[in-house]
C-alpha positions in Angstrom: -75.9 54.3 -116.6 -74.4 52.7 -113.2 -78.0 50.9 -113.2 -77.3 48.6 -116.3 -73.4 48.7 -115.7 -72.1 45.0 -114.7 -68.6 43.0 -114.7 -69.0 39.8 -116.3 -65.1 39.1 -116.1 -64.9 36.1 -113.4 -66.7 32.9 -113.8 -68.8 34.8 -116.3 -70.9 35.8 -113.0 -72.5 39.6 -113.5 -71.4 41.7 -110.4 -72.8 45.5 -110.4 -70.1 46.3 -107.8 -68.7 49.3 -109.5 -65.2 49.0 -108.2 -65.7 45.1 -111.0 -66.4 47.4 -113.6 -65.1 50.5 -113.3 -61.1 50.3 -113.9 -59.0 52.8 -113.6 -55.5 50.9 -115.2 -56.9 50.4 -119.1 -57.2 52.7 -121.5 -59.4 51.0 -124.1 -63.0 51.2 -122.7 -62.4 54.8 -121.6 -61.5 55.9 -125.0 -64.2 53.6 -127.2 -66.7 55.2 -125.0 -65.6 58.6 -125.2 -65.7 58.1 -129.2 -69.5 57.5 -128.4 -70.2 59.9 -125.9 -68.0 62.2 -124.7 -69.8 65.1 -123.2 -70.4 68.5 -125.5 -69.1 70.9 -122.9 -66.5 72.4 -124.5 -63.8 70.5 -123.2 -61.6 67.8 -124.6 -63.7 66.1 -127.7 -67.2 65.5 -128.8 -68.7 62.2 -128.7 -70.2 61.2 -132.1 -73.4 61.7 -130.2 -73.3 63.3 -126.5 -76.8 62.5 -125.8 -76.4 58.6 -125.9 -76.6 57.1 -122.1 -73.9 54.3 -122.0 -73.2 51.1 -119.7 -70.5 49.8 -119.1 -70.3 45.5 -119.4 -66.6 44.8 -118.5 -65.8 41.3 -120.6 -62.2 41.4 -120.1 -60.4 39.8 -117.0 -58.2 41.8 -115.3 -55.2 40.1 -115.4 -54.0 40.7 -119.0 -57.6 42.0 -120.5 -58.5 38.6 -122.1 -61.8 38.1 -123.2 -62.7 34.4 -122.6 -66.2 32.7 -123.5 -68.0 32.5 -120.4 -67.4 36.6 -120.2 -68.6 36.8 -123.6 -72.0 34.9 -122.7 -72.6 36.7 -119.6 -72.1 40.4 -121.6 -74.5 39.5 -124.5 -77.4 37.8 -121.9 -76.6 40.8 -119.7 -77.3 42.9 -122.9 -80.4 41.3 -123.9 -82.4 41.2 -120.2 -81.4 45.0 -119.2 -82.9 46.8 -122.3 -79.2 47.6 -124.0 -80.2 48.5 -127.5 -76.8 48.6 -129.6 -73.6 46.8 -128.1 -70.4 47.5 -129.2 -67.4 45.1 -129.4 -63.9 46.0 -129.3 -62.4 42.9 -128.6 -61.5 39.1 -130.1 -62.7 36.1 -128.1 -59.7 34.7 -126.4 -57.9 32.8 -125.9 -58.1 31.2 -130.1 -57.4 33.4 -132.9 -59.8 30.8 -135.0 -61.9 29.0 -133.0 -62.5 25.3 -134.3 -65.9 23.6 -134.8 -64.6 20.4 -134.7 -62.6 20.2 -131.6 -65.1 19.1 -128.8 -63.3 22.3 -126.1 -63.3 25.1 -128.7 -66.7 24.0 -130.3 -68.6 24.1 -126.4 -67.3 27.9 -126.3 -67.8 29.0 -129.8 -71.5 27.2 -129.3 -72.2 29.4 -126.1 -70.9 32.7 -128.0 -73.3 32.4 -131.1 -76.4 31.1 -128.4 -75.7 33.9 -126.3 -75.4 36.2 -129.7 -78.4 34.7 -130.7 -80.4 35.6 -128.1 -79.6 39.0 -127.7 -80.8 39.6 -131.2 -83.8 37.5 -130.5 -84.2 40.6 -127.8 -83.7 43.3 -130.8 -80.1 44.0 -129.8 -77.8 44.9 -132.5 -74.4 44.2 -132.1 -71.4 45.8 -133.7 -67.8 44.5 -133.3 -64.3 44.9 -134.5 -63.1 43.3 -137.9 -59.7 43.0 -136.3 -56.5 44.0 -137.2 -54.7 40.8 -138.9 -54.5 41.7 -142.1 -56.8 39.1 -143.4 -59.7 38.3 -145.6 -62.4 37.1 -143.4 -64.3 35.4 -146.3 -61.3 33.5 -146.7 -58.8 33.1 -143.5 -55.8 31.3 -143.6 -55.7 27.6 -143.4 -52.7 27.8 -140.0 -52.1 30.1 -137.7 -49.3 29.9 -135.0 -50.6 32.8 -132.7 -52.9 31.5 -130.0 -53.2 30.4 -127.6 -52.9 33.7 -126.6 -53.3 33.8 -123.1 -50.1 31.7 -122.4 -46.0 31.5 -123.9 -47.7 27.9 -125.4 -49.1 29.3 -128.6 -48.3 26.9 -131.6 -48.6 26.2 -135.7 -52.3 24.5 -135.8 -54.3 23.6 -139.0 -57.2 26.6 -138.6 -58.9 25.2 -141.5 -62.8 26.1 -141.1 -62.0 28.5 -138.1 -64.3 31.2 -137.1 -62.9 34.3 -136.0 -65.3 35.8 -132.9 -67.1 37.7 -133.2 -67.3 38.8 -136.5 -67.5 36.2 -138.4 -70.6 35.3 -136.1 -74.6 35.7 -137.5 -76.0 38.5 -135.7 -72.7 40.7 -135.2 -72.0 43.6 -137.4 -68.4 43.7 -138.2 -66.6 47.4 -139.1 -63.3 47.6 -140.6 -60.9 50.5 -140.0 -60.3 53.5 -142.4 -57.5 55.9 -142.2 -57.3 59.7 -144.2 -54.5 60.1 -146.3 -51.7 63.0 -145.2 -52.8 66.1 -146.5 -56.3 65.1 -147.3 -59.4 67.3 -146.3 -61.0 65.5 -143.5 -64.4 66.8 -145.0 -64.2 65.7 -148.3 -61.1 63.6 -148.6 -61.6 60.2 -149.5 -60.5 57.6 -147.0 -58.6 54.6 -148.0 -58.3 50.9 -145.6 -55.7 51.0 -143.0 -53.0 48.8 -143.6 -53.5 46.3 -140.4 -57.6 46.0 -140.9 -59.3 42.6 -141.5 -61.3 43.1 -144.8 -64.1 40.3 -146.6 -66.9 41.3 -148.9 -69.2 38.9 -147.2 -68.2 39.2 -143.8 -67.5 43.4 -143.3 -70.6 45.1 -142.9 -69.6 48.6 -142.4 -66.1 51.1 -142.5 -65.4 53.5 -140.2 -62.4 55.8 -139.5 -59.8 54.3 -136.8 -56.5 55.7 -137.4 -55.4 58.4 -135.3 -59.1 58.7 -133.2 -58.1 61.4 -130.7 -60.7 60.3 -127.6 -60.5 60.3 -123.5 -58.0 58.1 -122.0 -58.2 57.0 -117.9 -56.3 59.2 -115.4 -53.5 56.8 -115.0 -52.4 57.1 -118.4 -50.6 60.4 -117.4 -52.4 61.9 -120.5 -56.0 63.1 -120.5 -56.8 62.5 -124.1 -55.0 60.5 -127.1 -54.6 58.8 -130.3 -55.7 54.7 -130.9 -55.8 53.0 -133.5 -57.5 50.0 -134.9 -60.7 48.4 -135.4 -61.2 48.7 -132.0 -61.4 52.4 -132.8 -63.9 52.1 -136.0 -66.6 49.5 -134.6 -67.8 52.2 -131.7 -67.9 55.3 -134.3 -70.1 53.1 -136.0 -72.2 51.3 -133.2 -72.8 55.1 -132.3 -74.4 56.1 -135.6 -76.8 52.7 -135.0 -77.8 54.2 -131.4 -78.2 57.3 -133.3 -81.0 55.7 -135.5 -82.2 53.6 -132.6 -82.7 57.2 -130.7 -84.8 58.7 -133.5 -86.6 56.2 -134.5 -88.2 54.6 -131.6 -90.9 53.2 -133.7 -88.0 50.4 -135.8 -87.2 47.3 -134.5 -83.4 46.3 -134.8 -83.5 44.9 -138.4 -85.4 47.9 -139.6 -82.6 50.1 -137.6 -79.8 48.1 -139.8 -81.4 48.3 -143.0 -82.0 51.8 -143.1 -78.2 52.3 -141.4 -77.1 50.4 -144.5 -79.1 52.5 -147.1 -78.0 55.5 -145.6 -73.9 54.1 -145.4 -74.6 53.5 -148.8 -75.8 56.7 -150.2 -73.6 58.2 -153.0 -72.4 61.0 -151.0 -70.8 58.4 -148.5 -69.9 55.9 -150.4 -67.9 58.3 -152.6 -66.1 58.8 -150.1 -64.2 55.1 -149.7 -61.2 54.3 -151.6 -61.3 51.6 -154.3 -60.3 48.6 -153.1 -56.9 47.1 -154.4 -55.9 43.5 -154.8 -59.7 42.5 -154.3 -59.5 43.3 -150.8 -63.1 44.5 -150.3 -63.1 46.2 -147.1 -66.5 48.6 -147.3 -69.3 46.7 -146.5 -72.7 48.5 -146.6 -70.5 51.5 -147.0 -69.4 54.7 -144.3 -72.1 55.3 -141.3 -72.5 59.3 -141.4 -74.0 61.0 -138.1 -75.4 63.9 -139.4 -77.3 62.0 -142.3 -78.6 59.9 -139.0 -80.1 63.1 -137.8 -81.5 64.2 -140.6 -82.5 62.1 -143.2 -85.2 59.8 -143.7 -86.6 61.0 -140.6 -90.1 59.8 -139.4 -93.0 61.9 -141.0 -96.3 63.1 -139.4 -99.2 61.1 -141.7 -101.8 63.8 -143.5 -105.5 62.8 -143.4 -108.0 63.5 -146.3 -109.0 66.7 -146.0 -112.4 67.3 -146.4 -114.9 69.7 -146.0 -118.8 70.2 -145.0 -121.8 72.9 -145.8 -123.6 71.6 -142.5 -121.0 70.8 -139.8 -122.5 67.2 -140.2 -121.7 66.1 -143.4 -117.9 65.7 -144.6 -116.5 64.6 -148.1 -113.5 65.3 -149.5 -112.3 68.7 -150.9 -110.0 67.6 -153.2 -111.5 68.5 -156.6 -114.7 69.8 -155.4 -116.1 72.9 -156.1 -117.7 74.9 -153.3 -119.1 78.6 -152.7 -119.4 81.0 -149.9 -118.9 79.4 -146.2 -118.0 76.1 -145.4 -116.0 74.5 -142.8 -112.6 72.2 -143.5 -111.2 70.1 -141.3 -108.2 67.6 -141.7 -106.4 64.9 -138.8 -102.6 64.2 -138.7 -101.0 61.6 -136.9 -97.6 60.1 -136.3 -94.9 62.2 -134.5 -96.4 65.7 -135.1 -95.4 68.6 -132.8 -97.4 71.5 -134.5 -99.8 71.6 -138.0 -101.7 74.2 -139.4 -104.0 74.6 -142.5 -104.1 77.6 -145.2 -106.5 78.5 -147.8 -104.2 79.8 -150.3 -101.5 81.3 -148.2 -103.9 82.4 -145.2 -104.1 80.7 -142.4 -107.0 79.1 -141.2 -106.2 76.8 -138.5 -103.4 75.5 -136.1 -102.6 73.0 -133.6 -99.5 71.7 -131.5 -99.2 67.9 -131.2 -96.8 65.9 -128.9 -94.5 64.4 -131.4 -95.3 60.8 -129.8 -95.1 58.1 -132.4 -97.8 56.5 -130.8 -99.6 59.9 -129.7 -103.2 61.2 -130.9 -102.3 63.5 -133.0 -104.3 66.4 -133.6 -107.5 67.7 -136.0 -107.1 71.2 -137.6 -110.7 72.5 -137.7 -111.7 75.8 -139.6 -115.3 77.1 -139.5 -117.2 79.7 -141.4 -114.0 80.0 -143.6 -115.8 81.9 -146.8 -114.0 80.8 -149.6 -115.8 83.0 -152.0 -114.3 86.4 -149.9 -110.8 85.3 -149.0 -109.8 88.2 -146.2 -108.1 91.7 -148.0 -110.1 90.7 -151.6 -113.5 91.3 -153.3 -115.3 88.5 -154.5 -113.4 85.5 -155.8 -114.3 83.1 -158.2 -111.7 80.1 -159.6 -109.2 77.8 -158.9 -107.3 77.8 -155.2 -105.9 75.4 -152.7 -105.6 74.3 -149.3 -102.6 73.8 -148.2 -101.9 71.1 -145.1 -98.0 71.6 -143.3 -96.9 69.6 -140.5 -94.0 69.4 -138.8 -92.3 66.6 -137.0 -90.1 66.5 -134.2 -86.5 68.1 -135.8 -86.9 71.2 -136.0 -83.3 71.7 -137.9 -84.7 73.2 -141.1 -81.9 70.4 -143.1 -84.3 67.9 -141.8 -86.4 65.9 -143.7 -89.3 65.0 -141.0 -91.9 67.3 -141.8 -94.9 66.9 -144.6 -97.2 69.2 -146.7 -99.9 68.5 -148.9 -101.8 70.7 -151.1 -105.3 70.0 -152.0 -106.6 72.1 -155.4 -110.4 72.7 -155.6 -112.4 75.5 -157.0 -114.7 77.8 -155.8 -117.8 78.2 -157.8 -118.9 81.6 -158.9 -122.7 80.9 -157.8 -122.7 82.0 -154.5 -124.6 85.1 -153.4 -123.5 86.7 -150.1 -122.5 90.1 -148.6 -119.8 92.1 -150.4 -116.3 93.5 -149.3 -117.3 97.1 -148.2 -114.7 98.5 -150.3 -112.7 101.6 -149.1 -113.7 103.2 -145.9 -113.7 103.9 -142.2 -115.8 103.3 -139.0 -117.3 106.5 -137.5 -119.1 106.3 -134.2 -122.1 109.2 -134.0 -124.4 109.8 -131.1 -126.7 106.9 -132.6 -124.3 104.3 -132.6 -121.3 103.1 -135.3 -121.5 103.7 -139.1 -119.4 103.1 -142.4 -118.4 106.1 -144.3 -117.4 105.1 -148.1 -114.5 107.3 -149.6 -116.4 109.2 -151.2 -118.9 110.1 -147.7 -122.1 108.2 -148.5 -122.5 105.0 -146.2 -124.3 102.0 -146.2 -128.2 101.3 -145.4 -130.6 98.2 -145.1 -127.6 95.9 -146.3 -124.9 93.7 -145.1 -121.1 94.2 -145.5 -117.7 92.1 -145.3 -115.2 94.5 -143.6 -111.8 92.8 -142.5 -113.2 89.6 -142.7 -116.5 90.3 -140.5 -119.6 90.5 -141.3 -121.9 93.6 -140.5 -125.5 94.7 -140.8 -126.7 97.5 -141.3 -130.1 99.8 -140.4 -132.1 101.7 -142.7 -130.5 104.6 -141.1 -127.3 103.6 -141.7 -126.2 102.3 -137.9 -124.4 99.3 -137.6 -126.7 96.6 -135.6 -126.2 94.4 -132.5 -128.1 91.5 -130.8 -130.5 89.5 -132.6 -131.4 90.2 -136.2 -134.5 88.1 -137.6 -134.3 87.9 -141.6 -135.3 85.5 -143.7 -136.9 83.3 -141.8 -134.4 82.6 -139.3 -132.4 84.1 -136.6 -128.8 85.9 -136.4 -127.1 87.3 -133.7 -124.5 90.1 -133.9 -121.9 91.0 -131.1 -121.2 94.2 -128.9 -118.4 95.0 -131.7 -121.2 94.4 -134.6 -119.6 91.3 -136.3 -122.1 88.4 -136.8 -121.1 85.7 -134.4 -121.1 82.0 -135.3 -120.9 79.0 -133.3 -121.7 78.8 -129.6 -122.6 82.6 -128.3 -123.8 83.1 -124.8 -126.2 86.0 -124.5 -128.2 86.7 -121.5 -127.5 84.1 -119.3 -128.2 81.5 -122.1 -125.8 79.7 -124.6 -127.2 79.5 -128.2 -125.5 77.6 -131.3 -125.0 79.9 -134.6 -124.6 77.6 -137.7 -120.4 78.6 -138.4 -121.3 78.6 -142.1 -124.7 80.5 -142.6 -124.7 82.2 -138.5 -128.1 81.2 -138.3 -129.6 80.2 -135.0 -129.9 76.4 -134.5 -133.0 74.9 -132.6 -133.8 71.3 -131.9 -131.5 68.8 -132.1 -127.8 69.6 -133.5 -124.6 68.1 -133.6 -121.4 70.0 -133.1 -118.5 67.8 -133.4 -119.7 64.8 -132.8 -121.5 65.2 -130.0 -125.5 66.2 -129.7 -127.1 69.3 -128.4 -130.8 70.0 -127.8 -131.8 73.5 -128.5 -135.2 74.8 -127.6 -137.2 76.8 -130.1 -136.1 80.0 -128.9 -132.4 78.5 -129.5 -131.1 78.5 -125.9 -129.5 75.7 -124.6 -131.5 72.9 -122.9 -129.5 70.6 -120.2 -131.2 68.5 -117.4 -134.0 66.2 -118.7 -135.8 67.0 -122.1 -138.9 64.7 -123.6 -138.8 64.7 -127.5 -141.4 62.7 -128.8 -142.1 59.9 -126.7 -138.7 59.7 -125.3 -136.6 61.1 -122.6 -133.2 62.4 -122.9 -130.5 63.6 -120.6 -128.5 66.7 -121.3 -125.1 67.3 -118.8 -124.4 70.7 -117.5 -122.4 71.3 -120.7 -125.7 70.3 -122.6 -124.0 67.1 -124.1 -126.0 64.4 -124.5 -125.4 61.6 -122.5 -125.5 57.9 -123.8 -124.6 54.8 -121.6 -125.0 54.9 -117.6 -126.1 58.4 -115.3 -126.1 58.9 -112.9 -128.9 61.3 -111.8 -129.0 63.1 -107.6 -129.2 59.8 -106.4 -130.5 57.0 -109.3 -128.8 55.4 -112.3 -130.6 55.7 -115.3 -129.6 54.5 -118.6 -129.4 56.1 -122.0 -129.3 54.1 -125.1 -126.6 55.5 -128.1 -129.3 57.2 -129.4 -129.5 59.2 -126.4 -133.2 57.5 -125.5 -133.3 56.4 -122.0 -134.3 53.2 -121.2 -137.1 51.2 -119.7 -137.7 47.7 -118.5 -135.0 44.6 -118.9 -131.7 45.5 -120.3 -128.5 43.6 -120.9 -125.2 45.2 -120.6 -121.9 43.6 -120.0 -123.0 40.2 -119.7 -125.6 40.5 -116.8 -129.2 41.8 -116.4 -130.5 45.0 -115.0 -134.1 46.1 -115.0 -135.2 50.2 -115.4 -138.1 51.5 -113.9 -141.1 53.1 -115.5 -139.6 56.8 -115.0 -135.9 55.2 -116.2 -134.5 54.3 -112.8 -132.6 51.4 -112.0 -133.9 48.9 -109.6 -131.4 47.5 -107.1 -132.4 44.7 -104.2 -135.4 42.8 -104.3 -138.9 43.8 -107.1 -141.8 42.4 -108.3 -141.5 42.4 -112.2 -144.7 41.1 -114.0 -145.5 38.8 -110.9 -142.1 37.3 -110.6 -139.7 38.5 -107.4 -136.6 39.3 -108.7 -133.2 40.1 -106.7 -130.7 42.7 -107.8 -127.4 43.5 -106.5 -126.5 46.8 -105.3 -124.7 48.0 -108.6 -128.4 47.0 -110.4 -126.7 43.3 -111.6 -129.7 40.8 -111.5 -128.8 38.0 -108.8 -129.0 34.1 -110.2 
């Protein structure tokens, strides 16, 4: 990413010129990011994960790749304000092996490191660096050291007593020793032992990752296009590119939760098997080996399963679990979280389905089945006992190893009390001169009666015919389609739209609610939009007969319907100012007598002070 790419390497001043940070006479950054992200195109290597977008922040100067403090500060600060989520560090700070708290020159620069540290993880960075390759127990380093300076021929014996050795053994890095496989050993399966050179310390070594022998890009210069490094230089980006793994699918976790679960997973039996034991109590593992594939497929986020509940009116819902229900009813469930698709069976029928967007924050989706007859589950008779419904929803990997999706299963029993039409049995459709017909097997047919064939339901005449159009039985109304099946919910017939009760198909008149929203039905069942008076109150219905609640506006006048759908009349408050409604609902704008008093309104109806 050119955009977030910077050189922090003189005076500790960022400068986005490419030709700072883009070198073409090192080797090192070249092949720690081509560990991370070399492209999948068949050439060369694999990244550990091709799809990560890199920047480059250039913290070494260029004359002998030191790494000095003021480079250090600028790359973490850069870090933090330009939305970097994981850094990686290959590198020590130069130019002290152990920096000293108590001398006043080392202790300024070691102070600015573990601010500018500091505040990068205040920004949910997570940083992972080096262990370096000394040789030496980090929980315990040696009390002199005669290597550093090591920016200049001075370097000296000095007590190092109390040292720190930057960055790892900072608060708020993550430091990753180096592993090596044995000759001969199956790269699979083989256990890995410490490299010989890596810095180890129980306290301070918070991950191991292979860095022997990492066969990665190298720059053009090198005469070679690709080659072997080794070192902990090597490990820490193999790591730091299983922690950008996590970060990339699991947008919802914030750096900390993004460690601990990197840990867990490093620390799973299956990976820690795979680390040698340590000799001579030189613990060198850490949290244990970061494994990209278990990144990318386990503990994966999971869409969230709603109660699933069911209703005998389309109004009222309760819970299905347990229950015990008969003949039609309608069952809905929600599912939120990242889910991409969901459906709903009723033993292993399906009932519903839906696609989601497989946002973490999205609105997830409702599953909504109406009219399912559970006492006549399609292909069998009559059915009577205990079933379930089954909920499956499926997150956003769709590799079958991975562990993102969720099903629940929700017994309940279906009562043998309900009385409705029967499977027709065995049998064909014949059409005659008269219309359609069932013959039976055995050649009689059907008469006066209704009949469940492939899931519909059919009535029949006393003749035999199969009917259409509207059927009037019982006291109430049906209506049955061209094809002869009896419809159910919203049917338009002549012109007209009419509501058909999805659990009984009977006609709905008056006022009915059909997913949450109110419809007014006249009494012959059609569809009423415009104004309607019901009692002593007006209501408006939109073109889509929806009743309409809050503001209206109606041709040319704003009206106001209360959430019961009532409109409303005289003084009303809404929003913190005043409006006044007419007699016939209207709202009053500029100036009115109200009740002997002139009042002044503003051209959005607000009443002026």
């Amino acid at each position: 990413d050119h955009s977030k790419s910077v050189a922090c390497n003189v005076n500790g001043i960022p400068n986005q010129d490419p030709a700072a940070w883009r070198w073409d006479d090192a080797t090192h950054g070249t092949h720690v990011a081509g560990s991370i992200a070399a492209k999948h195109d068949g050439v060369g290597v694999d990244g550990v994960n091709p799809t990560l977008t890199i920047a480059a922040i250039n913290v070494a100067s260029r004359n002998g790749g030191y790494f000095y403090p003021e480079y250090i500060v600028c790359g973490f600060v850069w870090a933090a304000e330009h939305g970097i989520s994981v850094t990686n560090g290959s590198y020590y700070v130069n130019p002290w092996k152990y920096w000293m708290p108590g001398d006043p020159e080392q202790a300024a620069g070691l102070e600015a490191v573990q601010r500018a540290v500091d505040y990068s993880t205040s920004k949910d960075v997570i940083n992972v660096v080096a262990a370096g390759n000394w040789t030496t127990d980090l929980d315990n380093p040696p009390a002199t050291d005669d290597s550093s300076p090591g920016d200049t021929w001075g370097a000296y014996e000095r007590d190092v007593k109390g040292g720190v050795y930057l960055p790892s053994m900072m608060r708020g890095t993550l430091a990753v020793s180096a592993l090596q496989l044995p000759d001969g050993a199956d790269p699979a399966t083989g256990v890995l032992e410490p490299t010989s050179w890596s810095n180890w310390g129980a306290s301070t070594i918070d991950f191991a990752a292979p860095g022997a022998k990492i066969y990665a890009p190298l720059t053009s210069w090198y005469g070679k296009a690709y080659g072997n490094l080794y070192g902990t230089s090597q490990a820490a980006p193999l790591a730091a590119a299983v922690i950008a793994t996590l970060r990339q699918v699991h947008p919802e976790m914030n750096a900390s939760e993004i460690v601990a679960l990197a840990k867990k997973q490093a620390s799973a039996p299956e990976n820690w098997s795979r680390l040698a034991t340590p000799v001579e109590g030189r613990e060198y593992r850490g949290a244990g080996l970061p494994n990209a594939l278990d990144a990318v497929l386990k503990d994966q986020a999971t869409p969230v399963i709603g109660t699933v509940e069911y209703s005998t009116d389309g109004a009222t819902w309760m819970p299905l679990a347990g229950e015990s229900v008969a003949g039609r009813v309608s069952v809905r469930v929600s599912v939120s979280g990242p889910v991409t698709s969901a459906r709903l069976l009723l033993g292993d029928r399906e009932i519903a389905a839906g696609q989601g967007s497989g946002d973490f924050s999205g609105p997830g989706l409702t599953l909504q089945a109406d009219g399912v007859d559970v006492s006549h589950p399609q292909g069998a008779g009559r059915f009577a006992g205990a079933t379930t419904v089954t909920v499956e929803a499926f997150g956003r990997n769709f590799d079958p190893l991975a562990d993102d999706d969720a099903t629940v299963q929700v017994p309940f029993t279906v009562s043998p009390d309900h009385v409705g039409p029967d499977e027709a049995g065995a049998g064909r459709w014949v059409s005659g001169v008269l219309g359609w017909w069932w013959r039976y097997d055995n050649g009689t047919y059907p008469t006066s009666t209704q009949l469940r064939i492939d899931g519909a339901i059919y009535r029949f005449d006393a003749h035999g015919y199969m009917v259409t159009g509207w059927v009037y039985e019982g006291g109430r109304w049906f209506y049955y389609g061209p094809s002869g099946g009896q419809a159910s919910g919203w049917v338009r017939v002549a012109g007209s739209w009419y509501y058909l009760d999805p659990l009984s198909g009977a006609m709905a008149s008056g006022w009915t609610k059909v997913r949450d929203t109110w419809y007014y039905l006249s009494s012959s069942g059609a569809m009423r939009t415009g104004w309607v008076r019901d009692g002593s109150s007006w209501y408006y219905l939109s073109a889509d007969g929806a009743m309409a609640t809050g503001w209206v506006r109606v041709g040319s006048s704003w009206y106001y319907l209360s959430p019961d759908g009532a409109m409303a009349t005289g003084w009303l408050r809404d929003g913190g100012s005043w409006f006044y409604l007419s007699s016939s609902g209207v709202m009053v704008t500029g100036s009115r007598w109200i009740d002997g008093t002139r009042y002044s309104f503003d051209a959005e109806g607000r009443l002026l002070p």
